[in-house]
C-alpha positions in Angstrom: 78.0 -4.5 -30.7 76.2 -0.9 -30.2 73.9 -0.4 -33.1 71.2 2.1 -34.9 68.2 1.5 -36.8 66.1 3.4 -38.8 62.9 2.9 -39.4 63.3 0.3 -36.7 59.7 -0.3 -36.2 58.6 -1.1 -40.1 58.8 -4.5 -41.4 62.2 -4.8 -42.2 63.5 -2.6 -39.5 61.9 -4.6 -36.8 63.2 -7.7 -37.8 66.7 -6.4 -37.9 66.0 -5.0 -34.3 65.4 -8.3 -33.5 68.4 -10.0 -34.1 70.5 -6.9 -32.2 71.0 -6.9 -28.6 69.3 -3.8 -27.6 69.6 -1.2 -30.3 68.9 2.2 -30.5 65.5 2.4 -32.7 65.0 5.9 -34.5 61.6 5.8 -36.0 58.7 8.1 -36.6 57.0 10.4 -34.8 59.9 11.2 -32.5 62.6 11.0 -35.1 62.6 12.5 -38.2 65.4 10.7 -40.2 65.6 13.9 -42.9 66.2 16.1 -40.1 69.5 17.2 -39.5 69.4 18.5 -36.3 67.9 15.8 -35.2 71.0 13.9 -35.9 73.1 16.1 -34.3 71.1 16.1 -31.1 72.3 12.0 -30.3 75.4 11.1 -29.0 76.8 7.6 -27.8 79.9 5.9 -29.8 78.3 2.9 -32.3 80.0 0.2 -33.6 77.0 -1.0 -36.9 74.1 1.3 -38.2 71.4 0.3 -40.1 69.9 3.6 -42.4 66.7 1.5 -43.2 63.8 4.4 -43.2 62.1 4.2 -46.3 58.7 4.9 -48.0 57.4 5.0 -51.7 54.7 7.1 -53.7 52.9 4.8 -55.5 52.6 6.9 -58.0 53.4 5.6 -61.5 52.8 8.6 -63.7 55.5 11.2 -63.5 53.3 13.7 -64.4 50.9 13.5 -61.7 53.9 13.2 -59.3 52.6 16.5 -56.8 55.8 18.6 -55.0 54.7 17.1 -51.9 54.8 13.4 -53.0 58.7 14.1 -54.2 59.4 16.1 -51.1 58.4 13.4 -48.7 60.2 10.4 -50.5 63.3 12.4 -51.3 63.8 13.1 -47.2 62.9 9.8 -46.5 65.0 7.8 -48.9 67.9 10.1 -49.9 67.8 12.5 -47.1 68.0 10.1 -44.1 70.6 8.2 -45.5 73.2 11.2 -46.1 72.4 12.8 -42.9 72.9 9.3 -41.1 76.0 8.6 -42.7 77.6 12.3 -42.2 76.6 12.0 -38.5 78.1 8.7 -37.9 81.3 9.5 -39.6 82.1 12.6 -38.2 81.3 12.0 -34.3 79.1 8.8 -34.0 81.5 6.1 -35.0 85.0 7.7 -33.5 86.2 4.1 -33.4 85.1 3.1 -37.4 82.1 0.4 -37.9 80.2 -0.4 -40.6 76.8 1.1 -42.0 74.3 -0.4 -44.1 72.0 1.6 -46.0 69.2 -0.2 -47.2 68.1 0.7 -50.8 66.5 -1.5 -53.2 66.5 -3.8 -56.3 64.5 -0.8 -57.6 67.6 1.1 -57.4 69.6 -1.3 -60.0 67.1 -1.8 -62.3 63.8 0.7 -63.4 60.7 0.2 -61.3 58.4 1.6 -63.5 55.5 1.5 -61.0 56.8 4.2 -59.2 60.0 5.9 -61.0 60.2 8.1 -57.5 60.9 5.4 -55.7 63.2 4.4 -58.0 65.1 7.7 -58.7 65.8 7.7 -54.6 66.9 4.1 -54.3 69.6 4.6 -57.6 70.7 7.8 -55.5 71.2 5.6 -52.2 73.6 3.8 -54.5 75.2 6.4 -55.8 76.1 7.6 -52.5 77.2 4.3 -51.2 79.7 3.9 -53.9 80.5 7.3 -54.0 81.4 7.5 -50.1 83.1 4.7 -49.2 86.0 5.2 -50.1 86.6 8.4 -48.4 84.5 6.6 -45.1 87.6 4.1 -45.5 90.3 6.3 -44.2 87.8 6.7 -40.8 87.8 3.1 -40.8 84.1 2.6 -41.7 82.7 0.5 -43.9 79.3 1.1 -46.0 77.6 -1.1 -48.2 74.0 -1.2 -49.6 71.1 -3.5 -49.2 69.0 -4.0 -52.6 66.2 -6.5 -51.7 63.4 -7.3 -54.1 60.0 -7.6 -53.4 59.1 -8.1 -49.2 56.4 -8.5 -47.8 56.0 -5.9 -45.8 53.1 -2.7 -45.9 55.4 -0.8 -48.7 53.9 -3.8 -51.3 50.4 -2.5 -51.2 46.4 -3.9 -52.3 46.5 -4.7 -56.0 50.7 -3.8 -56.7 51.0 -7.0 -54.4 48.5 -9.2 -56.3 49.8 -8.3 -59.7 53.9 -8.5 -59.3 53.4 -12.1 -60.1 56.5 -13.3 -57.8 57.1 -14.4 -54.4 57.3 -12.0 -51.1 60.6 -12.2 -49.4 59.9 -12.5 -45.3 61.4 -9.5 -43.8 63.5 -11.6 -41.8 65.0 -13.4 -44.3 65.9 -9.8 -45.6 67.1 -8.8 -42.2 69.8 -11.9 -41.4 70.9 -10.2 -45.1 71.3 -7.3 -43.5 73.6 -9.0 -41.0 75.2 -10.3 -43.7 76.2 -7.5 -45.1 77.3 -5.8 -42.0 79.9 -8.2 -41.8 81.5 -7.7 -45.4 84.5 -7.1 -44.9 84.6 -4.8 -48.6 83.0 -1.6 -48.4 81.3 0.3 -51.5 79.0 -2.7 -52.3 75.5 -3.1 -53.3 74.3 -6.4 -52.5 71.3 -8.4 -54.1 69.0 -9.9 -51.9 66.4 -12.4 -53.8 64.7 -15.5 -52.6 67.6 -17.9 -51.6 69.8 -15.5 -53.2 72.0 -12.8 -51.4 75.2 -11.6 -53.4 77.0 -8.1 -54.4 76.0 -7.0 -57.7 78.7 -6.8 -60.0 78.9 -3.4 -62.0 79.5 -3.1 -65.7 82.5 -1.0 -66.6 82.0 2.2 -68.3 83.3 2.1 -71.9 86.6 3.6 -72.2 87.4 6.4 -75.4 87.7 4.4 -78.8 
């Protein structure tokens, strides 16, 4: 299996890296995941992708949310993953695959310590539901990744002491990961909790009365 990771050398990144043989890792400083040309620049034919780059604001108060501060996450979180997932269907995966775009508990439910964060993760969601089925027809399955909290540097100083539960390990999260590249569905989003790693299951919008 040839595979792709982004943000390959955080926390969860590296410990999916390191149950792949040999992937390609796309990281900081020398790739920019919310830059689309630097997507176009890589070739090879991959059979699994992992769009993992992430990052958070830390900013619970909307209004002192500065430009730069939404800028940054919305590249990072949004941006990465629709520019990964465009790439990889239209010349990276000629032979179909599967791609797992990791976004977040934070994107089923409010995180109110950093709505951002939040807003990006619901739209990783979004996308993944939205594209699949269309990805389908190329023979590529995409799912999402919604872990809680992790212990990795994105749970920062006094957030971590205060959340009052348990830090995943990142490689629990990751053998999730694996997990999930391996359903055999496509337009999930699947939970990832201590001891606990299922798809969510989506209420129905209410029909007309």
């Amino acid at each position: 299996m040839k595979a792709l990771v982004t943000g390959g050398r955080g926390g969860i990144g590296s410990a999916i890296c390191a149950l792949l043989d040999d992937p390609l890792v796309l990281d900081l400083p020398e790739f920019d995941v919310a830059d689309a040309d630097a997507w176009r620049s890589l070739d090879g034919e991959y059979d699994a992708a992992f769009l993992n780059a992430g990052t958070g604001t830390g900013q619970a108060d909307a209004a002192e949310l500065t430009d730069e501060e939404w800028n940054r996450i919305l590249r990072a979180n949004l941006e990465g993953v629709v520019y990964g997932t465009r790439e990889l269907a239209a010349r990276l995966m000629p032979g179909g695959g599967s791609i797992v775009a990791t976004a977040s508990l934070a994107g089923l439910t409010g995180m109110p310590h950093d709505p951002a964060y939040t807003a990006t993760k619901y739209a990783v969601v979004g996308w993944v539901r939205a594209a699949a089925p269309g990805l389908a027809a190329r023979g590529i399955r995409l799912n999402a990744l919604c872990p809680g909290f992790t212990d990795t540097a994105l749970v920062e100083g006094e957030f971590r002491d205060a959340i009052g539960v348990p830090l995943m390990e990142a490689s629990f999260v990751a053998k999730a990961a694996l997990q999930v590249l391996h359903d055999e569905e496509t337009g999930r989003a699947w939970v990832v909790q201590p001891n606990r790693v299922e798809p969510f299951r989506f209420p129905g919008v209410p029909g007309p009365r």
